[in-house]
C-alpha positions in Angstrom: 76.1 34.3 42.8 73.8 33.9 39.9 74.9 33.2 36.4 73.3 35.5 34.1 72.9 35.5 30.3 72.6 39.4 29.7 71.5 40.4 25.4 72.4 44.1 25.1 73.4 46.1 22.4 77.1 46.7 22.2 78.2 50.6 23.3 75.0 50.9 24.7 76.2 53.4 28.2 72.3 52.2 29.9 73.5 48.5 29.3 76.7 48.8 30.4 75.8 50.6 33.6 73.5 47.9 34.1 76.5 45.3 33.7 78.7 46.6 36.3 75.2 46.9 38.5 74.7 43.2 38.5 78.6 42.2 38.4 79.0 44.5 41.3 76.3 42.4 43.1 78.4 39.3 42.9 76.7 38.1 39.4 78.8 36.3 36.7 77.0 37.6 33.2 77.7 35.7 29.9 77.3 38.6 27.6 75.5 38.2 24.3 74.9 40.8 21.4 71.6 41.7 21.3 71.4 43.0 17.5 73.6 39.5 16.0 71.2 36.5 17.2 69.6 34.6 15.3 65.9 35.0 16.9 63.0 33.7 15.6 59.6 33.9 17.0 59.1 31.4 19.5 63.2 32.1 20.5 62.3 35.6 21.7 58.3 35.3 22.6 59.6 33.5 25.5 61.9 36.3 27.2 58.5 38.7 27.3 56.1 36.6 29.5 52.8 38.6 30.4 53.3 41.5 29.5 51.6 44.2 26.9 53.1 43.6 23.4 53.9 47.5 23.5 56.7 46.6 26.6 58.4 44.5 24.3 59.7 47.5 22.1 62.2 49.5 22.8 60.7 53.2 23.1 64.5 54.9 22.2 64.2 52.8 18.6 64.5 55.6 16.0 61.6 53.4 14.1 59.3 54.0 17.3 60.4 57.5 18.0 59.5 58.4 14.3 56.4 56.7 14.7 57.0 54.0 12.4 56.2 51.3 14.6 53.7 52.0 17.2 53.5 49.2 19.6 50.4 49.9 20.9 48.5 48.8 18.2 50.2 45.3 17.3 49.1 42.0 18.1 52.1 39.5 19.6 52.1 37.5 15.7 52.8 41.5 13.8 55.0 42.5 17.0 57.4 39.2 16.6 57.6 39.8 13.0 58.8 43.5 13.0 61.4 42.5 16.1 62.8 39.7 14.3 63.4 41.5 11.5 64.6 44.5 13.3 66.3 43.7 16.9 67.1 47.3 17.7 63.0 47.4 18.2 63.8 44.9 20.9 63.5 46.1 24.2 66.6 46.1 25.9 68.6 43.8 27.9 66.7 40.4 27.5 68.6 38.4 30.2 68.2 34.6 31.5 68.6 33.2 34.7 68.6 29.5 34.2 64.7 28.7 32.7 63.4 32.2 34.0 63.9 34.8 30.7 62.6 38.5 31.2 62.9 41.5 29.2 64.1 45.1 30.8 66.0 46.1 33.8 63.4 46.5 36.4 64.5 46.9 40.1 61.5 45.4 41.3 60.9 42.8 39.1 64.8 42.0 39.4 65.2 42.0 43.1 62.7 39.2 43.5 65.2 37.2 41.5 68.3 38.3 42.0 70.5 39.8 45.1 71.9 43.6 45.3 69.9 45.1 43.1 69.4 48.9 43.7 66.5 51.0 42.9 65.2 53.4 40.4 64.5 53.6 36.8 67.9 51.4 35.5 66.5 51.3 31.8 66.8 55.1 30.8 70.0 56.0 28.9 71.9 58.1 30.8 73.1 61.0 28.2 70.9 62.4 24.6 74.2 61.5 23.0 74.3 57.8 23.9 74.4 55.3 20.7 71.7 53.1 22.8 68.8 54.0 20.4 70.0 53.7 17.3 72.2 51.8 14.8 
């Protein structure tokens, strides 16, 4: 059983299906809300690795849907900036398995780390009337 530090953003339906997911696996999450810590920077830079600066955002945030905010053409110092000062841009969950951080809910990049975890697309919100995009 793995102890897993899970940000989402409370009443989110996507995060909490991906809760009971893991929990159902045998993991013990320490749940944290997403949208009240107090990130800096450096804080959150870490939970994003390798990847693109445009798969740190959060693609349901009503800033990116309105086209705001286009990740695509930020650089990683402009992209920390706007997700400090906005978390809901922040891709969602950020999770933390003792010094391994990662951003999303990706079956394959999740079952390399951690046991039971089923496949398909986990990060989609499940209804067009779930509060997961905005405030």
């Amino acid at each position: 059983m793995a102890v897993i530090e899970f940000y989402e953003k409370p009443g989110c339906a996507g995060n909490a299906r991906q809760k009971q997911l893991l929990e159902k696996a045998g993991h013990h999450l320490v749940v944290h809300d997403l949208l009240a810590q107090p990130w800096t920077p450096s804080r959150l830079r870490r939970y994003f690795g390798r990847r693109p600066v445009a798969e740190w955002f959060n693609r349901s945030a009503p800033a990116v849907k309105r086209g705001e905010v286009v990740p695509e053409s930020l650089d990683a110092k402009a992209a920390l900036k706007l997700l400090v000062a906005d978390p809901l841009l922040i891709r969602r969950p950020l999770m933390r398995l003792g010094q391994r951080r990662w951003v999303g809910f990706e079956p394959a990049v999740l079952s390399g780390l951690l046991s039971g975890v089923p496949e398909g697309n986990l990060e989609v919100c499940p209804r067009r009337d779930d509060p997961c995009d905005g405030g």
